[in-house]
C-alpha positions as CSV (number, residue, x, y, z in Angstrom):
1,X,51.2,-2.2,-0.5
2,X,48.9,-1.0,2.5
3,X,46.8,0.7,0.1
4,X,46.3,-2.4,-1.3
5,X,45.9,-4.1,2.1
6,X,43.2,-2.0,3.0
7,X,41.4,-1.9,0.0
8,X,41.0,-5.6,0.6
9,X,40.3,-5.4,4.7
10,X,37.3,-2.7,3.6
11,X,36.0,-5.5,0.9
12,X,36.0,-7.9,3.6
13,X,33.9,-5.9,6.1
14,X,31.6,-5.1,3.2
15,X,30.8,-8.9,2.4
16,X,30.9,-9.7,6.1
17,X,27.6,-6.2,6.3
18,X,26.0,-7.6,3.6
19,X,26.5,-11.8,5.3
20,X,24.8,-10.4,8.4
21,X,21.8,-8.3,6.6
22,X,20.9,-11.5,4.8
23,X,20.8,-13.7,8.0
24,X,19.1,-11.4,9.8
25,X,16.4,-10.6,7.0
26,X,15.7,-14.6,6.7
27,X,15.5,-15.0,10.3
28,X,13.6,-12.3,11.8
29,X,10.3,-11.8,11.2
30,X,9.2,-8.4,9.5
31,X,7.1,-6.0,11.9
32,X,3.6,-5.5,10.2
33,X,1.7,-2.2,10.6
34,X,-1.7,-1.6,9.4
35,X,-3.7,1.6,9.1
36,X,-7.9,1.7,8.7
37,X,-9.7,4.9,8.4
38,X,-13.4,5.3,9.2
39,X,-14.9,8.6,8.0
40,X,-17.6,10.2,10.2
41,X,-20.7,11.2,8.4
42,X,-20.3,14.7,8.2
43,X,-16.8,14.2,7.7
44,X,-15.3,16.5,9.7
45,X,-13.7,13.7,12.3
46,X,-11.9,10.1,11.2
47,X,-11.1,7.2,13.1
48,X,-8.0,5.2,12.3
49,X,-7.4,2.1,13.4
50,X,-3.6,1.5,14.0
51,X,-2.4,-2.0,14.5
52,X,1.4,-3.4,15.1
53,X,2.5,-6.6,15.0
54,X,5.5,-9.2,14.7
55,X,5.9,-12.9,14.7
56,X,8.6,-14.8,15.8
57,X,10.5,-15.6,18.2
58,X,9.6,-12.7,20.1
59,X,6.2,-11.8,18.9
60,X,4.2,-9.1,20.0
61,X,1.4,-6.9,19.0
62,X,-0.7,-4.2,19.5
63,X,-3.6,-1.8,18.4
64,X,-4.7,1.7,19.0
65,X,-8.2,3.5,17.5
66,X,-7.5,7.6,17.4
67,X,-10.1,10.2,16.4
68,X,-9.1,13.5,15.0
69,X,-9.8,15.7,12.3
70,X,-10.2,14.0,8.7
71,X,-7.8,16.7,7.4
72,X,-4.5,14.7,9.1
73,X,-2.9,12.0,7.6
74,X,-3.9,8.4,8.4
75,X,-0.5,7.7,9.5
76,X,-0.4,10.4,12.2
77,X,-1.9,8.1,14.6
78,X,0.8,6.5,14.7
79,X,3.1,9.2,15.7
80,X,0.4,11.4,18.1
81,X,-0.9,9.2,21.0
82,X,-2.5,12.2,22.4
83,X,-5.7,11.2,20.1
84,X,-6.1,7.8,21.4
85,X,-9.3,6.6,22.6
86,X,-8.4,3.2,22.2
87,X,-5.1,1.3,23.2
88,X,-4.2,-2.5,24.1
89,X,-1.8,-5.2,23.2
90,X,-4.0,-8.2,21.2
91,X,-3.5,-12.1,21.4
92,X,-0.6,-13.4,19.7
93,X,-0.3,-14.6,16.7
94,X,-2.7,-11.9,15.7
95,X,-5.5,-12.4,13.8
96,X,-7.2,-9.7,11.5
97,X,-10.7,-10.6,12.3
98,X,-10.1,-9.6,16.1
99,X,-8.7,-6.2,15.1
100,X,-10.7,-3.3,16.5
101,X,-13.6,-1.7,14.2
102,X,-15.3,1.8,14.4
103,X,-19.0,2.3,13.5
104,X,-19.8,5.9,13.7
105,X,-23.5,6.1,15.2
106,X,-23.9,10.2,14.6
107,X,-21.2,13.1,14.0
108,X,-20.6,13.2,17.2
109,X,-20.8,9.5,18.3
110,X,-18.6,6.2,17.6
111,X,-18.5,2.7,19.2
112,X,-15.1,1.1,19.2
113,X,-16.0,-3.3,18.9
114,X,-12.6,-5.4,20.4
115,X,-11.1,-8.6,21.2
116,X,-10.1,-8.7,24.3
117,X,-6.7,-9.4,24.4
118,X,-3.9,-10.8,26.9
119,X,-3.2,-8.4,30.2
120,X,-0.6,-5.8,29.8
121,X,2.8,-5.9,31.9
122,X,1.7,-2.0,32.6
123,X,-1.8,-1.8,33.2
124,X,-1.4,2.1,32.9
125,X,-1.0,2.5,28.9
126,X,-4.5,0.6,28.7
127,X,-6.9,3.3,27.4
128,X,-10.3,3.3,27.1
129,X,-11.8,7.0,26.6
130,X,-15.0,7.9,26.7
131,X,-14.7,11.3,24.9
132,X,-11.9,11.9,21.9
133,X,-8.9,14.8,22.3
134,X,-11.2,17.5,21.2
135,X,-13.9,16.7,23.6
136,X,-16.4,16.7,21.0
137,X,-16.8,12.7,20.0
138,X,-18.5,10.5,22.4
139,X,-17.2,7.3,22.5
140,X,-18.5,4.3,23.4
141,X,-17.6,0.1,23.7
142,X,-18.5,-3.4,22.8
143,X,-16.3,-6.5,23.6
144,X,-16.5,-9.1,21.4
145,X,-17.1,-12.2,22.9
């Protein structure tokens, strides 16, 4: 009989899990990376253009440009803000023609174009860097207007 019982009270809790991951996969909007890699010439170095975003109820987003070796995965600048050159939060809802681009001008030389976006609540994580991690790209900036 309590066998039984809480065969029953674990089938319950199951339906009720599986109730709540429906409701909250209809009602909250999926989080949407992107990844871009621009090759330099030479190919030694890449840029990868990193962008995060939700919608929502509480929508947010951001985007980062990193430069390292070409050898890495694109997905590492995601994990190693260390290579940043680039980081800000974007307008919201985010639009994919504002995203960041990366032109390289030499192998040693990239210009990072960007939308100005809203003002961070910590004006500290903005990053704007004129040389990359390795100290061997220059990097330079154009706002789009």
């Amino acid at each position: 009989m309590k066998s039984k019982i809480l065969i029953i009270g674990l089938a319950v809790a199951v339906a009720l899990a599986a109730a709540v991951s429906v409701y909250m996969s209809r009602t909250i909007d999926p989080v949407e990376k992107s990844l871009t890699a621009v090759a330099a010439p030479g190919g030694r170095y890449k840029a990868v253009v990193f962008r995060l975003t939700q919608g929502g109820d509480a929508p947010f987003c951001y985007e980062s440009v990193s430069i390292y070796l070409a050898i890495y995965p694109d997905n590492f600048a995601e994990s190693e803000k260390g290579y940043q050159v680039y980081w800000s939060p974007c307008a919201v809802p985010a639009k994919a023609a504002d995203a960041p681009t990366v032109k390289w001008l030499a192998n040693d030389a990239a210009e990072v174009t960007y939308t100005l976006g809203p003002p961070p609540k910590d004006a500290s994580k903005l990053r704007r860097r004129v040389v990359d991690a390795s100290q061997s790209i220059k990097v330079t900036y154009v706002e789009r207007k």
